[in-house]
C-alpha positions as CSV (number, residue, x, y, z in Angstrom):
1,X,-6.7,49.7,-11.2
2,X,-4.0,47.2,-11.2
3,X,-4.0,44.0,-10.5
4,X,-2.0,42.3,-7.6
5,X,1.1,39.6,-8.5
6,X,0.2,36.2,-7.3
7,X,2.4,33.1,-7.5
8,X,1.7,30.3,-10.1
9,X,3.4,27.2,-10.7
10,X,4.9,26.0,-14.6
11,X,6.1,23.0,-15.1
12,X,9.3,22.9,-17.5
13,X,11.4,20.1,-19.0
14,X,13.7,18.8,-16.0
15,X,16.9,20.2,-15.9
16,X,16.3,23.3,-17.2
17,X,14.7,24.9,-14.0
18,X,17.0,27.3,-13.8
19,X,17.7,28.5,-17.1
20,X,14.1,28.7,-17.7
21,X,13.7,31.0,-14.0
22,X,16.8,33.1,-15.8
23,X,14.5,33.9,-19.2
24,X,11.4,34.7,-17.4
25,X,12.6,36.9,-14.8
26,X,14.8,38.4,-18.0
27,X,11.4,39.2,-19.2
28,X,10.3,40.8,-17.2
29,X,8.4,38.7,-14.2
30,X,10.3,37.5,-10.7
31,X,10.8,33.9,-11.0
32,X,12.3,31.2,-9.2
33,X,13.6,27.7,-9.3
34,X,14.7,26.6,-5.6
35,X,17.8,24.9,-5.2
36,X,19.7,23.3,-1.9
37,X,22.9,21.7,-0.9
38,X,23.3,18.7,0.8
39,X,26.0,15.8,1.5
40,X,26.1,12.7,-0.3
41,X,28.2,9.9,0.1
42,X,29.6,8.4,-2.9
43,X,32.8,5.3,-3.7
44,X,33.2,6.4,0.6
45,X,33.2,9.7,0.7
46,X,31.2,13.0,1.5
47,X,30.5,15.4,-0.9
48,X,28.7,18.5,-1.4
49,X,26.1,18.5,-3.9
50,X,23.6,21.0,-5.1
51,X,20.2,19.9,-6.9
52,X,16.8,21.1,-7.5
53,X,13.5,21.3,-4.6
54,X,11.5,21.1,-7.0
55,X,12.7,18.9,-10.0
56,X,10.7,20.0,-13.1
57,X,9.3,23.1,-11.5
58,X,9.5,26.6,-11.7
59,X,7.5,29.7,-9.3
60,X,6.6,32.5,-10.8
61,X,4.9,35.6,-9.6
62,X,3.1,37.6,-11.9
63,X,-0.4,39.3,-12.7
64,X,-1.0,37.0,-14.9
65,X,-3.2,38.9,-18.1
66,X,-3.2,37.1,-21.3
67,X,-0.3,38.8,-22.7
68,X,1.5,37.6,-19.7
69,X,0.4,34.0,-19.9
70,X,1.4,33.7,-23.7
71,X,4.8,35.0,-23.3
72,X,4.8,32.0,-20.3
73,X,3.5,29.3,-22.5
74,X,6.0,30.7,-25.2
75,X,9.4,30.2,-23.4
76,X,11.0,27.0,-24.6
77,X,11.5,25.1,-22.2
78,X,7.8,25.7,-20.1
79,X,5.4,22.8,-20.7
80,X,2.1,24.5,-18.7
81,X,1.0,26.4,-16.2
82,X,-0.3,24.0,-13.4
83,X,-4.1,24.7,-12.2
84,X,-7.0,22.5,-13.4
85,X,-8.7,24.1,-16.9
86,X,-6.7,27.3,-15.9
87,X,-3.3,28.3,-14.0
88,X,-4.2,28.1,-10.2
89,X,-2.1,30.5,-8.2
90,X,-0.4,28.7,-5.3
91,X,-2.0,30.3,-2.1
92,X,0.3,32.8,-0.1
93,X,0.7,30.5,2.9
94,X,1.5,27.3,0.9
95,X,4.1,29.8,-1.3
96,X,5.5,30.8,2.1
97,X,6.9,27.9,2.8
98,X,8.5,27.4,-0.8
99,X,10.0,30.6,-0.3
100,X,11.9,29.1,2.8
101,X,13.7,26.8,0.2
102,X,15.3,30.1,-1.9
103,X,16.4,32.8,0.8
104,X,16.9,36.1,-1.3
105,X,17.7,33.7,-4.2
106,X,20.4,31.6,-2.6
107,X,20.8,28.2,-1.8
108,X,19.0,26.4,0.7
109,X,22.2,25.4,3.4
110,X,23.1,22.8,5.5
111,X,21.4,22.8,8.9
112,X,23.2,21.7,12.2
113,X,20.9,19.7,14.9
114,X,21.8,17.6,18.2
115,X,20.6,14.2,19.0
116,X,19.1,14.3,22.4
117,X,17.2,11.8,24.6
118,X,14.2,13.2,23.5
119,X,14.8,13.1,19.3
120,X,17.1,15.4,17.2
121,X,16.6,19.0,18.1
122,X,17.4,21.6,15.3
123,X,19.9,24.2,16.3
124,X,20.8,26.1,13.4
125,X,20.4,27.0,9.6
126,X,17.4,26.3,7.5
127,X,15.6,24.1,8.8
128,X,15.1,26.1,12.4
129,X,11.8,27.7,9.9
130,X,10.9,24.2,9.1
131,X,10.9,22.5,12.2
132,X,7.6,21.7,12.2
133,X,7.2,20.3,9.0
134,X,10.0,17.5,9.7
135,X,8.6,14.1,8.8
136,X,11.6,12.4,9.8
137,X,16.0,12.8,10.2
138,X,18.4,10.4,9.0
139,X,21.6,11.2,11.2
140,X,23.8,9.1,9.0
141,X,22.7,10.0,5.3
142,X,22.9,13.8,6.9
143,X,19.5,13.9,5.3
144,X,16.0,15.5,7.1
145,X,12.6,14.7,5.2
146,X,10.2,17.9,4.8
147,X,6.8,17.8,3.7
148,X,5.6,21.1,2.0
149,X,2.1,21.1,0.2
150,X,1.5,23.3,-3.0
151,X,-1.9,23.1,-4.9
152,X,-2.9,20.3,-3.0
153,X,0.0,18.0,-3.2
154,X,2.5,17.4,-0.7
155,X,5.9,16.9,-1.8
156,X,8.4,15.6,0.4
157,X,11.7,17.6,0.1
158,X,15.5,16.2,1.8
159,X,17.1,19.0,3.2
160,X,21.0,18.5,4.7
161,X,21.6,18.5,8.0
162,X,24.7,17.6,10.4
163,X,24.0,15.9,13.8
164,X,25.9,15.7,16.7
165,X,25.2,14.3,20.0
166,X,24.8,16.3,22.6
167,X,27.0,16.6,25.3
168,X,26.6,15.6,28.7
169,X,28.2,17.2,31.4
170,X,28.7,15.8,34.9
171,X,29.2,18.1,37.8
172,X,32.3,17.4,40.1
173,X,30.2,18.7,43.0
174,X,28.7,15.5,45.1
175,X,25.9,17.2,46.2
């Protein structure tokens, strides 16, 4: 009987998430390393930028036997596997949500969103999946705070997002 693939979490040197994801899912195992796009304002202007979710970490689902671990622990750049005495695979509904942050290996976008009376509503992109794990949106740093929790930590994650106001509309009817 074989075993089922679950996610686990190893922690690598920073700044080589991706080249790291590259060599594991090279041998053999699906691996990923989550990264997004987002504006940043720099000597007054925007720019696009693209950086790591997860600085430092990189997702991998395996069955993890001991053959598998070993070649895990043996790539260069991997530090551990995180769990307490042993790797701890990240539960499926925690991984869910981390998923959200790689669709089919891409980017994680710019979201658009429109400031109302109410708050900023969330029209498009992204974060429409996220919504309810907004902490908080900065309008003018185009930045929105996430929390996402894996193995029992919640990390706080800035996605992009561009808000406009919304439009009001007056009728020419007198009614």
């Amino acid at each position: 009987m074989k075993g089922e693939a679950k996610w686990y979490v190893a922690q690598v040197l920073t700044g080589s998430e991706e080249e790291t994801a590259r060599q594991l899912t090279a041998a053999g195992m699906e691996a990923i390393a989550p990264a997004e796009v987002l504006y940043e304002r720099r000597h007054g202007k925007w720019r696009l930028i693209r950086r790591m979710v997860f600085p430092g970490y990189v997702f991998i689902r395996a069955e993890l036997k001991p053959r598998t671990y070993y070649n895990i622990q043996r790539q260069p750049r991997v530090i551990r596997l995180l769990g307490g005495g042993t790797p701890e695979p990240v539960p499926e509904e925690q991984m869910e949500a981390v998923l959200l942050f790689s669709p089919d290996g891409r980017d994680f976008g710019i979201s658009q969103g429109t400031r109302t009376e109410a708050g900023t509503v969330v029209t498009s992109g992204p974060l429409t999946a996220l919504e309810d794990r907004i902490v908080s949106i900065n309008a003018r740093a185009r930045r929105a705070s996430v929390e996402i929790d894996v193995l029992g930590r919640t990390h706080r994650v800035e996605a992009g997002i561009l808000v406009s106001r919304a439009s009001t509309q007056q009728s020419d009817d007198p009614a």
